[in-house]
Each structure stands twice: as structure tokens, then as C-alpha cells.
FIGUGU-40110 format. One record per residue (C-alpha): residue number from 1; residue in three letters; x, y, z. Coordinates in Angstrom, 2 decimals, padded with zeros to 5 digits. Each point is the difference from the previous one (the first is absolute). Layout:
+-----+------+---------+---------+---------+
|  nr | rest |      c1 |      c2 |      c3 |
+-----+------+---------+---------+---------+
| NUM |  ALA |       X |       Y |       Z |
...
+-----+------+---------+---------+---------+
//
This chain:
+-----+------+---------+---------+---------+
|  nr | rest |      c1 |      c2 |      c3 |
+-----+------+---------+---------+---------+
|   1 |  UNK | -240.69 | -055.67 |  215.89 |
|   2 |  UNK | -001.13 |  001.74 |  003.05 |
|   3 |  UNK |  001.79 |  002.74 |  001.75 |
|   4 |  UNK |  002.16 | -000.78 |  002.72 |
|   5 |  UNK | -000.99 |  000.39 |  003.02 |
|   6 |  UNK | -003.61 |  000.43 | -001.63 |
|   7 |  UNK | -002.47 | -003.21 |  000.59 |
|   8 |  UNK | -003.38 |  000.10 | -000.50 |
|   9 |  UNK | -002.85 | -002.15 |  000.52 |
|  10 |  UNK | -000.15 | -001.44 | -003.34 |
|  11 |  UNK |  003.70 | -001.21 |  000.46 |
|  12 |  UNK | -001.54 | -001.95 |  003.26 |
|  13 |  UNK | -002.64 | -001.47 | -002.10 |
|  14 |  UNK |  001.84 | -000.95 | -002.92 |
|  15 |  UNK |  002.91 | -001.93 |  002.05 |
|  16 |  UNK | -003.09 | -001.54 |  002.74 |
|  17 |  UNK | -001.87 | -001.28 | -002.98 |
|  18 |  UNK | -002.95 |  001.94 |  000.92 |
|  19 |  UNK | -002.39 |  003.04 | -000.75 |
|  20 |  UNK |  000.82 |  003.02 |  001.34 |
|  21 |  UNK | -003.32 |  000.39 |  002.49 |
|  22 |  UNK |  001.38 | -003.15 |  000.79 |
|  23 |  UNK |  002.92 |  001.29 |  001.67 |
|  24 |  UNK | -001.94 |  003.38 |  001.28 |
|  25 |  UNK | -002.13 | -002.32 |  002.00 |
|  26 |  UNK |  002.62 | -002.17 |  001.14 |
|  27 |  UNK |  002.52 |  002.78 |  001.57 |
|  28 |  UNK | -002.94 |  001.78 |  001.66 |
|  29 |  UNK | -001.41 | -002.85 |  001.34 |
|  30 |  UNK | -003.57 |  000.13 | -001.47 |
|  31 |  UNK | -001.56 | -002.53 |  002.03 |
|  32 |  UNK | -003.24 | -000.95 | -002.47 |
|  33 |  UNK |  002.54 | -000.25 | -002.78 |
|  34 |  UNK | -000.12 | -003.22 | -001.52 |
|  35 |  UNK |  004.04 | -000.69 | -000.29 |
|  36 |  UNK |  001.66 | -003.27 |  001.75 |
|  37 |  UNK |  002.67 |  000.14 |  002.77 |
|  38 |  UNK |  002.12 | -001.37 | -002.53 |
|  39 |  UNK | -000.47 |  002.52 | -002.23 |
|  40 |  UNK | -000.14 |  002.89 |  002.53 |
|  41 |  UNK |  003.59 | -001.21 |  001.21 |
|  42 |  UNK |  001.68 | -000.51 | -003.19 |
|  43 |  UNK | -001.77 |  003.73 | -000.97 |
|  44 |  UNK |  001.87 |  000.62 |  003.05 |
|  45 |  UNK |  003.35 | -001.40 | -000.80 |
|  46 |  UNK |  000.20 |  001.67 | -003.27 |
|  47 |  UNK | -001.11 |  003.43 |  001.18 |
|  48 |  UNK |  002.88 | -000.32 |  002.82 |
|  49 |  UNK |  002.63 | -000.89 | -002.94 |
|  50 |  UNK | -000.30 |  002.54 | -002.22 |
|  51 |  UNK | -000.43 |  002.66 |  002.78 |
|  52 |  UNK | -003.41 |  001.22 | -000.89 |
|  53 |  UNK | -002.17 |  002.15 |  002.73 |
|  54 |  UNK | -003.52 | -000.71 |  000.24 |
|  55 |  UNK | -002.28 |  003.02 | -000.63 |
|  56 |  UNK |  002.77 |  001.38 | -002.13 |
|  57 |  UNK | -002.62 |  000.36 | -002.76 |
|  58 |  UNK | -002.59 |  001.18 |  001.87 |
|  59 |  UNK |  002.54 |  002.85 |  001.58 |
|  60 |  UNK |  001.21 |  000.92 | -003.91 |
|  61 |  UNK | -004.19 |  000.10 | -000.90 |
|  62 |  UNK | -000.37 |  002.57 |  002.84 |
|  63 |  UNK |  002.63 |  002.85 | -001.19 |
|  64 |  UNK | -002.09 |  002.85 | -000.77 |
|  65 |  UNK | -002.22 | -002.15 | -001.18 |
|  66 |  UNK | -004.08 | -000.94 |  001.41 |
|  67 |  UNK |  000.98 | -003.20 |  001.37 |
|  68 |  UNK | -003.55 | -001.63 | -001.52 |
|  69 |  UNK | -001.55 | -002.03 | -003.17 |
|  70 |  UNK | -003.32 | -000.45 | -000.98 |
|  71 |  UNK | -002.13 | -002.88 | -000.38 |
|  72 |  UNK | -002.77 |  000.80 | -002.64 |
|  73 |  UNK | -002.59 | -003.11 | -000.27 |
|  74 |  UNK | -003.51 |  000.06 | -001.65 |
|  75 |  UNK | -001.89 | -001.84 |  002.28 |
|  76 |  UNK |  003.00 | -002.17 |  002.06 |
|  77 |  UNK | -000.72 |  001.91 |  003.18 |
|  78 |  UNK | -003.14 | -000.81 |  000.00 |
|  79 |  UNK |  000.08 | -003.73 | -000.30 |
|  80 |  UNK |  001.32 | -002.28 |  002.47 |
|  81 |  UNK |  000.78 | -002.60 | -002.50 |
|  82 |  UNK |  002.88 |  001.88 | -001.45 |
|  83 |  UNK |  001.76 |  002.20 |  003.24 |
|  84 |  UNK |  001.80 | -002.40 |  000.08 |
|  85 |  UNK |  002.18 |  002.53 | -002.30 |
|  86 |  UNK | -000.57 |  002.73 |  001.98 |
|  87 |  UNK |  002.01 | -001.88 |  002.74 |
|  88 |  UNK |  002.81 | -001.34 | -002.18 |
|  89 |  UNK |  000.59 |  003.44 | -001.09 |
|  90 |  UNK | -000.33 |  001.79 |  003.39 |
|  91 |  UNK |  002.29 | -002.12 |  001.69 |
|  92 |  UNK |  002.47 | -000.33 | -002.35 |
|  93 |  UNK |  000.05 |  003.92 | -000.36 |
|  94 |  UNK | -000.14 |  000.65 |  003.93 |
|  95 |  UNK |  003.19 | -002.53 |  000.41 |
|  96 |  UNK |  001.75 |  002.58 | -002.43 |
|  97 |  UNK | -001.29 |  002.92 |  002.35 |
|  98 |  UNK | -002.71 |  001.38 | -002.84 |
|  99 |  UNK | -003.65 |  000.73 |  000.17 |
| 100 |  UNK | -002.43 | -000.97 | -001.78 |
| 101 |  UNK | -003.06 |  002.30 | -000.89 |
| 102 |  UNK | -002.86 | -002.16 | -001.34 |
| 103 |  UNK | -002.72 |  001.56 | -002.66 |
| 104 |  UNK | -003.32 | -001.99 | -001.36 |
| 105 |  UNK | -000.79 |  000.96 | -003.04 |
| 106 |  UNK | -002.97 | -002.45 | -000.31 |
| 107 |  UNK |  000.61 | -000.17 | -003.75 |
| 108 |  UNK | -000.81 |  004.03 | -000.30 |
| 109 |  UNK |  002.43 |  001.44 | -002.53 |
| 110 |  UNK | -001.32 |  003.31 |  001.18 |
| 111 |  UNK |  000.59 | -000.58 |  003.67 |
| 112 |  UNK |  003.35 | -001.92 | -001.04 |
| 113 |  UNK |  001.44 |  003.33 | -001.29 |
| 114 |  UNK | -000.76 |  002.09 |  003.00 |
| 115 |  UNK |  001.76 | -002.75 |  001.69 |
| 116 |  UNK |  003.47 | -000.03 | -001.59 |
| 117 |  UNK | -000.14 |  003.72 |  000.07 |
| 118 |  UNK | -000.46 |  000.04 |  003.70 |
| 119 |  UNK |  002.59 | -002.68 |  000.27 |
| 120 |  UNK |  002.32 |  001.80 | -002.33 |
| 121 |  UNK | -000.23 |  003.18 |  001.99 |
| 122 |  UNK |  001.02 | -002.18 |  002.89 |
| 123 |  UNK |  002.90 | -000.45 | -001.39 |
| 124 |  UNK |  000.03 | -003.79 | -000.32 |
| 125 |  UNK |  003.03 | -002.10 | -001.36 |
| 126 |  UNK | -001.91 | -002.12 | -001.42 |
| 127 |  UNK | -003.49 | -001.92 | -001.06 |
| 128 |  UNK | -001.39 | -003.89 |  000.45 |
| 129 |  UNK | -002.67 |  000.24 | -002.98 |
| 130 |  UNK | -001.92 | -002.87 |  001.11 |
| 131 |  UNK | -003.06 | -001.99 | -001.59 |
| 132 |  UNK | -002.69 | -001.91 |  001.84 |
| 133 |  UNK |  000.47 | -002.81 | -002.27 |
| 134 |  UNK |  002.72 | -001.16 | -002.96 |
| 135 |  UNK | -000.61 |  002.13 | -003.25 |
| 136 |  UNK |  002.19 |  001.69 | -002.04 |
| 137 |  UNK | -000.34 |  004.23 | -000.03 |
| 138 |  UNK |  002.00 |  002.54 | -001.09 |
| 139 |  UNK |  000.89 |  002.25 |  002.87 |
| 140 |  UNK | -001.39 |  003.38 |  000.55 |
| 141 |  UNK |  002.35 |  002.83 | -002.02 |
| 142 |  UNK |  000.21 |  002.12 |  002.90 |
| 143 |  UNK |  002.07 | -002.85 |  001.78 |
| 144 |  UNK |  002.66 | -000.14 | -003.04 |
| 145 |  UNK |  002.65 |  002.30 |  001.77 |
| 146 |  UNK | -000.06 | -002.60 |  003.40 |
| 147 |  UNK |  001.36 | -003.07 |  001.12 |
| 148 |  UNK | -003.35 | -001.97 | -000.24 |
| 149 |  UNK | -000.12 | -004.03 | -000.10 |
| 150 |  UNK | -003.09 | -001.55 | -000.42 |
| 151 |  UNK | -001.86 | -002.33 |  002.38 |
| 152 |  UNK | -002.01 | -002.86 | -001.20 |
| 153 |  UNK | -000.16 |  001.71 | -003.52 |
| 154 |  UNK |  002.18 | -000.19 | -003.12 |
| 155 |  UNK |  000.54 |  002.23 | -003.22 |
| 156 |  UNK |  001.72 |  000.29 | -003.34 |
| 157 |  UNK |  002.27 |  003.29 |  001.36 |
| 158 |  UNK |  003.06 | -001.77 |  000.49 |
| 159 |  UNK |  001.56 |  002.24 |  001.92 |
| 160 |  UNK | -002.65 | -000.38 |  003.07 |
| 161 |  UNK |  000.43 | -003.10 |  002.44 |
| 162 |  UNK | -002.21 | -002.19 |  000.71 |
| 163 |  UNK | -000.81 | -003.36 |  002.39 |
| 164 |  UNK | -003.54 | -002.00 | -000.58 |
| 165 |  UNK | -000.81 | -003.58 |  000.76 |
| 166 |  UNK |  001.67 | -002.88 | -002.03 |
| 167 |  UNK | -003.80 | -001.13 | -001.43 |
| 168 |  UNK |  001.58 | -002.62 | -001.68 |
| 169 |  UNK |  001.90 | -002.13 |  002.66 |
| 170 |  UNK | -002.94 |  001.04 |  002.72 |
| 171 |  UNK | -002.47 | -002.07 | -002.66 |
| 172 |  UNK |  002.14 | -002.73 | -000.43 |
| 173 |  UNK |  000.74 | -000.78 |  003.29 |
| 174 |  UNK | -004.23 |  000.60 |  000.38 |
| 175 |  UNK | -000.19 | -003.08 | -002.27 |
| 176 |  UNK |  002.85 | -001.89 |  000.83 |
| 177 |  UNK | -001.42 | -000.43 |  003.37 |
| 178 |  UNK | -002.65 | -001.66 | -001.80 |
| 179 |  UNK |  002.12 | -001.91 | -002.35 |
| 180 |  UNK |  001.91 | -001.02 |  003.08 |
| 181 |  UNK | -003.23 | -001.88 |  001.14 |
| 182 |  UNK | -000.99 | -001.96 | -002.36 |
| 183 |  UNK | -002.19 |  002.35 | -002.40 |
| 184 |  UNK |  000.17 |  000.26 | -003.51 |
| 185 |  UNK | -003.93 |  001.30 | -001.05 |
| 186 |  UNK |  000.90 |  003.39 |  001.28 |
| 187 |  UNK | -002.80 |  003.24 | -000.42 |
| 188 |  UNK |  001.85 |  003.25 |  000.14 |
| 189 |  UNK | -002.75 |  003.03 |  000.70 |
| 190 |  UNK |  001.93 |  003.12 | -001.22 |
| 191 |  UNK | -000.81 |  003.82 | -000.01 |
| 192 |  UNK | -001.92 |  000.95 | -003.19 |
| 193 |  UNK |  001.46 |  003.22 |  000.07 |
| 194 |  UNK |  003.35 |  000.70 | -002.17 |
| 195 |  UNK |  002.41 |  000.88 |  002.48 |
| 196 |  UNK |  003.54 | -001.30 |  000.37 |
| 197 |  UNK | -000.93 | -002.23 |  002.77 |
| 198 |  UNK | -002.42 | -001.90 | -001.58 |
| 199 |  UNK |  002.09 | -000.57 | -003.21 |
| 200 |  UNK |  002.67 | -000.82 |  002.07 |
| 201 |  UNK | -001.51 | -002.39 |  002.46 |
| 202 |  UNK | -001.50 | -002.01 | -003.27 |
| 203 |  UNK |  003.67 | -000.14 | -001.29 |
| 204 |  UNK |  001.31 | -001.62 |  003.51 |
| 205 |  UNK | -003.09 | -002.24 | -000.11 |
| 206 |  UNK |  000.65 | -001.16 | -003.45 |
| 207 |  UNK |  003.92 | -000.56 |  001.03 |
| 208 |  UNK | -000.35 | -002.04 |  002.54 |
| 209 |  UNK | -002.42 | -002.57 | -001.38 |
| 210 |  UNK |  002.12 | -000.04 | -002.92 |
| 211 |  UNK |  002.75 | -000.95 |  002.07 |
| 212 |  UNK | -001.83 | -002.80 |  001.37 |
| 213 |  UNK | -000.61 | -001.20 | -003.42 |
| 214 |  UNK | -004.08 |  000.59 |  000.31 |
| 215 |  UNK | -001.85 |  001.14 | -002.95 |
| 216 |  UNK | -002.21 |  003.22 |  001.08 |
| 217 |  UNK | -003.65 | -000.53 | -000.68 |
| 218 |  UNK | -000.93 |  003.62 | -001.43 |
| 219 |  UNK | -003.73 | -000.30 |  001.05 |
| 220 |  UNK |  001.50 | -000.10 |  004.13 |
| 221 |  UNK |  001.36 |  003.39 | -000.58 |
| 222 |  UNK | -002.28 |  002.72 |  000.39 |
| 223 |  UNK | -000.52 |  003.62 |  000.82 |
| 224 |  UNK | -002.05 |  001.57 |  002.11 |
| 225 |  UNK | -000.07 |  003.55 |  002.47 |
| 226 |  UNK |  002.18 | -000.22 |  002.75 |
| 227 |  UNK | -002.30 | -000.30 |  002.93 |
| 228 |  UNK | -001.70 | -002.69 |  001.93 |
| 229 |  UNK | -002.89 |  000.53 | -002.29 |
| 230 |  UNK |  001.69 | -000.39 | -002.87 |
| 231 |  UNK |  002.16 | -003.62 |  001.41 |
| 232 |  UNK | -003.34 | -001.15 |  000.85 |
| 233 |  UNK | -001.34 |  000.26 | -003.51 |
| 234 |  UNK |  002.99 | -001.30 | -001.53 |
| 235 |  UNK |  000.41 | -003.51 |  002.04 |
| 236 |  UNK | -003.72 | -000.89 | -000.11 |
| 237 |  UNK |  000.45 | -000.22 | -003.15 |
| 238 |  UNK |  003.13 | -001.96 | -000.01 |
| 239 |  UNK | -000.91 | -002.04 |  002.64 |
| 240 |  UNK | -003.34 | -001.36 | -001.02 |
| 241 |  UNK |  001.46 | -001.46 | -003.00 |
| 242 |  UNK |  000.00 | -003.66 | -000.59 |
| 243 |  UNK |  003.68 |  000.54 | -000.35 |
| 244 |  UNK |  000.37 |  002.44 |  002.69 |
| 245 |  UNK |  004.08 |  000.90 |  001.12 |
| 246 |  UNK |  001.29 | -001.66 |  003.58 |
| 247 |  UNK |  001.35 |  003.29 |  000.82 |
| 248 |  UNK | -000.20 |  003.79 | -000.58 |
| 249 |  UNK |  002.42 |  002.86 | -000.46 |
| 250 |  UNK | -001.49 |  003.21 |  000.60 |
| 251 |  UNK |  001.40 |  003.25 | -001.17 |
| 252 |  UNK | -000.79 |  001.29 |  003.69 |
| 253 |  UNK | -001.37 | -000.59 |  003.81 |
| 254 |  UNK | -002.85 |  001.60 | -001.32 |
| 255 |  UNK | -000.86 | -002.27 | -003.13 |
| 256 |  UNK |  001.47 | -003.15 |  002.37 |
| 257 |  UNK | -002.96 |  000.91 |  002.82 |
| 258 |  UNK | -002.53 | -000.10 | -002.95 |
| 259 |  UNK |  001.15 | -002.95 | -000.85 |
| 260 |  UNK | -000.58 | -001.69 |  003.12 |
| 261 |  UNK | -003.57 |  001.28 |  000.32 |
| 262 |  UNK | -000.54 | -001.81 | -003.24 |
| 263 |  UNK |  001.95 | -003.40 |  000.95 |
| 264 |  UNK | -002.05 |  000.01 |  002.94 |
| 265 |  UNK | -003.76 |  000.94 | -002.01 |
| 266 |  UNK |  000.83 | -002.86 | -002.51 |
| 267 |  UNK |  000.29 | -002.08 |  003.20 |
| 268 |  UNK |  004.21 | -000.64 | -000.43 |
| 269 |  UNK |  002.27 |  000.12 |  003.17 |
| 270 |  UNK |  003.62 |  002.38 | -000.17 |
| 271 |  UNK |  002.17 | -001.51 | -000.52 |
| 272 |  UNK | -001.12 | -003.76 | -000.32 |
| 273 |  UNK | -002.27 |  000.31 | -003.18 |
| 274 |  UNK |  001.88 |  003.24 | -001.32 |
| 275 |  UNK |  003.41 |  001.63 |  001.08 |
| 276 |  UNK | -000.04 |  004.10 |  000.40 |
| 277 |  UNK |  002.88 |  001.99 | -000.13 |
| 278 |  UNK | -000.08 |  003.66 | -000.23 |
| 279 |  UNK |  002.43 |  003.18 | -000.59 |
| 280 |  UNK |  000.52 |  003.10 |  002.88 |
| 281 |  UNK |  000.03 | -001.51 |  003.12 |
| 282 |  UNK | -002.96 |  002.82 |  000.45 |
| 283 |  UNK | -000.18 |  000.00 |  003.81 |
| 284 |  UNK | -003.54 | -001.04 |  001.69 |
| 285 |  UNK | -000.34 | -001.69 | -003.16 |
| 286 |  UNK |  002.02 | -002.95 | -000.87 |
| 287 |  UNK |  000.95 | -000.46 |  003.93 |
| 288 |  UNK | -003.78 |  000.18 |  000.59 |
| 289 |  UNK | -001.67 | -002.31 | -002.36 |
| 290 |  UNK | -000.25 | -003.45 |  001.08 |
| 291 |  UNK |  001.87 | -002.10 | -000.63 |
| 292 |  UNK |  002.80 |  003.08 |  000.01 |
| 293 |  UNK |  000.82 |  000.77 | -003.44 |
| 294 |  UNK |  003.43 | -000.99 | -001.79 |
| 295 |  UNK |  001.12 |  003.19 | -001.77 |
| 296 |  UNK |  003.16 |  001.95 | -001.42 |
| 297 |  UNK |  000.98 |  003.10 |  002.27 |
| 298 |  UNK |  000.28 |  003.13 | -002.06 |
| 299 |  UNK |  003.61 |  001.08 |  001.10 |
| 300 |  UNK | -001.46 |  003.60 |  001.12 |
| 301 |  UNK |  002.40 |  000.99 |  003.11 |
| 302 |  UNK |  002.73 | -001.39 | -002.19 |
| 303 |  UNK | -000.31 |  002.33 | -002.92 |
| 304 |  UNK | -001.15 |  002.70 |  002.39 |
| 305 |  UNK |  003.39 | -000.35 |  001.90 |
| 306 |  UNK |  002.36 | -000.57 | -003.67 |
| 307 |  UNK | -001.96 |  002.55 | -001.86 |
| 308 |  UNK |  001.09 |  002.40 |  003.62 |
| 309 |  UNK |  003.46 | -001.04 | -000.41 |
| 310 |  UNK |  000.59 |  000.87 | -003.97 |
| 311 |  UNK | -001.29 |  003.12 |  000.83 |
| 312 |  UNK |  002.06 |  000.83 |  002.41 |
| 313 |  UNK |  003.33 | -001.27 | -002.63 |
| 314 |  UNK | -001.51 |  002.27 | -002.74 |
| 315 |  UNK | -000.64 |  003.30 |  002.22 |
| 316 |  UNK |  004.00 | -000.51 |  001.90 |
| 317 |  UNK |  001.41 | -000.06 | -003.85 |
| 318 |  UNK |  001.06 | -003.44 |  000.34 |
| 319 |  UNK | -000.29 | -002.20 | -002.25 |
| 320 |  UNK | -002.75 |  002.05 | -002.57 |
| 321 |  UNK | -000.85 | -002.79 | -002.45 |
| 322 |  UNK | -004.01 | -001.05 |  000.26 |
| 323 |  UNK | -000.47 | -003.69 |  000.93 |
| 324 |  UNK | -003.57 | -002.11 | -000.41 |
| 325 |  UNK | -000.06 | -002.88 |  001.94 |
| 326 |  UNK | -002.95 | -002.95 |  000.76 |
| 327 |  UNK | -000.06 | -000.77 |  003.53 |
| 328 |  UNK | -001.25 | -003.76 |  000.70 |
| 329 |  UNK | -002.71 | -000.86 |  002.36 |
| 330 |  UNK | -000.25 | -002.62 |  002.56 |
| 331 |  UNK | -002.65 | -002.88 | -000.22 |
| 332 |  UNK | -002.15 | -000.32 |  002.80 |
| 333 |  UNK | -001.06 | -003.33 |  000.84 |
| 334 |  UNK | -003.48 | -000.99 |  001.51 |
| 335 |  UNK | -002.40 | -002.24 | -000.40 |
| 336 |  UNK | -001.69 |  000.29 | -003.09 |
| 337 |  UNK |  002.31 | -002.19 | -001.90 |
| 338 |  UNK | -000.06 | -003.87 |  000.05 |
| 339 |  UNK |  000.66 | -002.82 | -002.21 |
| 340 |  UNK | -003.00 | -000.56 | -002.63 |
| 341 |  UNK | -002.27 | -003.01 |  000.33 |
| 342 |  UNK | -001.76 | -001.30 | -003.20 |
| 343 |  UNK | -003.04 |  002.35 | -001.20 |
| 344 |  UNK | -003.05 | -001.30 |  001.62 |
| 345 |  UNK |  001.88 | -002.53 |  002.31 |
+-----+------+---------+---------+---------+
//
């Protein structure tokens, strides 16, 4: 039980339903935020019941204390395709009155040293570890005395939080979009690397055809590098089979674009000889391929903005347990999906 007189912004999240960047966003009016008016007013509501002051965390963070976090990333900084975590994280901080002081590390242990030094001697409250893309890692030691949660990256300390992508249910909604069609001969091109994505994605791909009741034809799965090189490769050789697939899931925009260079060599239209959908929502990419590419939306501002708001729980000593969560992504729907017509009709 809390104190009296004592409510926090955990206690406005719990009773709301919600997360607590949530309910940062929502009383300071963070415009890009992606909350409803629904859920803005009933964050509303509740904070107005139980008598708690917006920016009362941020005021308690500021005591004698830097006021800032830092966001460590090896090469998300750099890349457009993932700042989308960058802005989850900024805003969600900057509703709660912090800063946020970003470092690139570029996957340089070396240079990522000198960073949390620097940020250490800034006195920071906290860290965002983040990753470019989902693997698991064991944090740096030098980080094992701060709050750090990691973005977009899991690992076997159980102490440490954690948000990545839900691989699973992004890959079955990938191919229930297809099963949802009409297709049952469905390719999957996956990542031939062993990361937790790729196993992952297989798992979800595997799911959902066995919940349609259809039998996975082993020789339609294969592995290949992630990159439009590598998709091309991989379809050609899928899709100049006698018994080619109606449709395709790729493990990414990348291996999807490939794909459609080799539909179109082999003389097949997208989507009415062979369905394509894809996994990222990488802008310029699948909204710039034609027809515009159906795809699963890596949920980057959303982890950006929960991964923020644990942060800011774990350095205000509330509640102090680590938490991993999945966050699920959004399909996209284009054009590259249509109902199959008969192989060589």
C-alpha cells in the first residue's frame, strides 16, 4: 500500500490500464504521441482521482540529482530505419522533464567505454542500452550499478529489463494475411544467420499455418543473407519451380524487394502470379516498391517510448522489479497481396 498522500505515476498507470510513458505523454500533452482521446481522458480522470501532479516524478528525479539519462546505441543513430526509438524515448523522457544525451557506439567496445564513462561523469540516472537489431547480449559490467533497460535487445541477467519485438505474432499475422487470401503453397525466405529473430519469425510462420491446418512443405523454407541480394537468390529459386509457392514471406523489406526483382525476371506479376509480404515497414522501401509492399511495422517508437518509461520507474525507486515484454507490430497493408490464381493460368 502506498503512502498517503503519496501517488505516483505507476499508481496512475496501474488503475488507467496503461504503461507508465503512457500516462507521461498523456498529462503533458505530447502531441506525436500515439494515445487516443479516449485514453488521454480516462488517463485524465484517473490522475484527477487519486490526486496525482504531473511532473511530480520528473521534480523528485531533479533533487540534487543531473536531471539526464543516456541513450547508448551501436549503430541506431545512424540509421533511419530504427530512430524511430530514439523518438519514443526522447519524448517520453522530455514529457517527464529529463534529457536525453545520445552516444553511438557503432559497435566499438572501445569507444563504448569512453562513452559510459563520459556519461557516468555526467552524472546520469540512468542508461537505454539499445541494439540496432533483436539479439540477445549481456550488458556491459560497467553499467551493473545503474538503472539500465534494454532496447530492442534481450539477455539471460534477470535482473535487467528489457522490451523487443513480439517475432512471433509479427510472423503470423505476415502469413495470415496470406492465409486470409486464399494461399496455402506459402515460401518463407528467412535470415540464414542465427539470431533470435530469425528463429523466432520461423516459429510464428510455422504457427500460423499450423493453425490453418496446412502441412509446411520443408523445401519452401529457406535461408539466405538478409539483403536484397540475398531475397533475390532465394525466390528464383523458389519461384522457377514447377511447383513454385503463390505467395512469399520474407524475413525483411530487403529480402521482399529481391524478391520482386526475381518475380518480375521470371516474367510473374506481384501480386497476381505470386503474393509478397515483407517484415519492417523499412521506409522508402516497402512504401516505394510498386505495387507498395504489405509488411509488419517493427514497433520501434513504441519500445523506444516503454523502454523510456521503465526507466524512469526503476531510477524514482518505484516499483524495482525488471520486466521483459514483446511489443506487437502493426500490419501494413498494400498491394502486394491478392488472392492466388491457378499456377500457369
Amino acid at each position: 500500500m502506498r503512502a498517503a498522500g503519496r501517488v505516483s505515476i505507476s499508481d496512475v498507470a496501474a488503475d488507467a490500464g496503461v504503461s507508465i510513458s503512457t500516462v507521461s505523454a498523456a498529462l503533458n500533452d505530447v502531441g506525436s504521441a500515439r494515445i487516443s482521446p479516449r485514453t488521454r481522458d480516462r488517463i485524465r480522470e484517473v490522475a484527477g482521482r487519486l490526486g496525482y501532479v504531473p511532473n511530480g516524478l520528473a521534480q523528485g528525479l531533479r533533487r540534487q540529482r543531473s536531471g539526464m539519462v543516456g541513450f547508448i546505441g551501436d549503430e541506431v543513430a545512424t540509421t533511419p530505419y530504427a530512430v524511430g526509438m530514439i523518438l519514443g524515448a526522447q519524448e517520453t523522457l522530455r514529457a517527464a522533464g529529463i534529457l536525453m544525451v545520445l552516444m553511438n557506439s557503432q559497435g566499438d567496445p572501445a569507444l563504448e567505454a569512453r562513452e559510459i564513462e563520459a556519461l557516468r561523469q555526467q552524472r546520469v540516472e540512468g542508461i537505454l542500452y539499445a541494439s540496432m537489431y533483436h539479439r540477445r547480449l549481456e550488458p556491459p559490467a560497467a553499467l551493473r550499478d545503474m538503472a539500465t533497460v534494454l532496447l530492442d535487445a534481450e539477455t539471460r541477467v534477470p535482473e535487467v529489463s528489457w522490451v523487443v519485438p513480439d517475432e512471433v505474432a509479427g510472423a503470423r499475422a505476415a502469413v495470415g494475411e496470406l492465409l486470409a487470401h486464399g494461399h496455402r503453397r506459402i515460401g518463407f525466405l528467412n535470415n540464414d544467420e542465427d539470431i533470435p529473430a530469425a528463429r523466432l519469425r520461423l516459429r510464428g510462420f510455422r504457427a500460423a499455418m499450423k493453425q490453418a491446418g496446412v502441412a509446411v512443405d520443408p523445401t519452401l523454407v529457406g535461408g539466405a543473407p538478409p539483403s536484397t541480394s540475398g531475397g533475390y537468390d532465394a525466390a528464383r529459386r523458389m519461384l522457377q519451380r514447377a511447383d513454385r509457392p503463390t505467395a512469399l514471406f520474407c524475413f525483411s523489406d530487403l529480402m521482399a524487394m529481391g524478391a520482386y526483382q526475381a518475380a518480375r525476371e521470371l516474367g510473374l506479376d506481384v501480386p497476381a502470379d505470386v503474393s509478397i509480404v515483407g517484415y519492417d515497414n523499412m521506409p522508402h522501401v516497402a512504401d516505394g516498391l510498386l505495387p507498395g509492399l504489405t509488411t509488419v511495422e517493427l514497433p520501434h517508437y513504441e519500445m523506444g517510448a516503454w523502454a523510456a518509461g521503465q526507466l524512469l520507474a526503476l531510477i524514482s525507486a518505484e516499483p524495482g522489479q525488471a520486466r521483459h515484454v514483446r511489443l506487437r507490430g502493426q500490419l501494413v497493408r498494400r498491394g502486394s497481396v491478392a488472392v492466388p490464381r491457378p499456377v500457369g493460368g
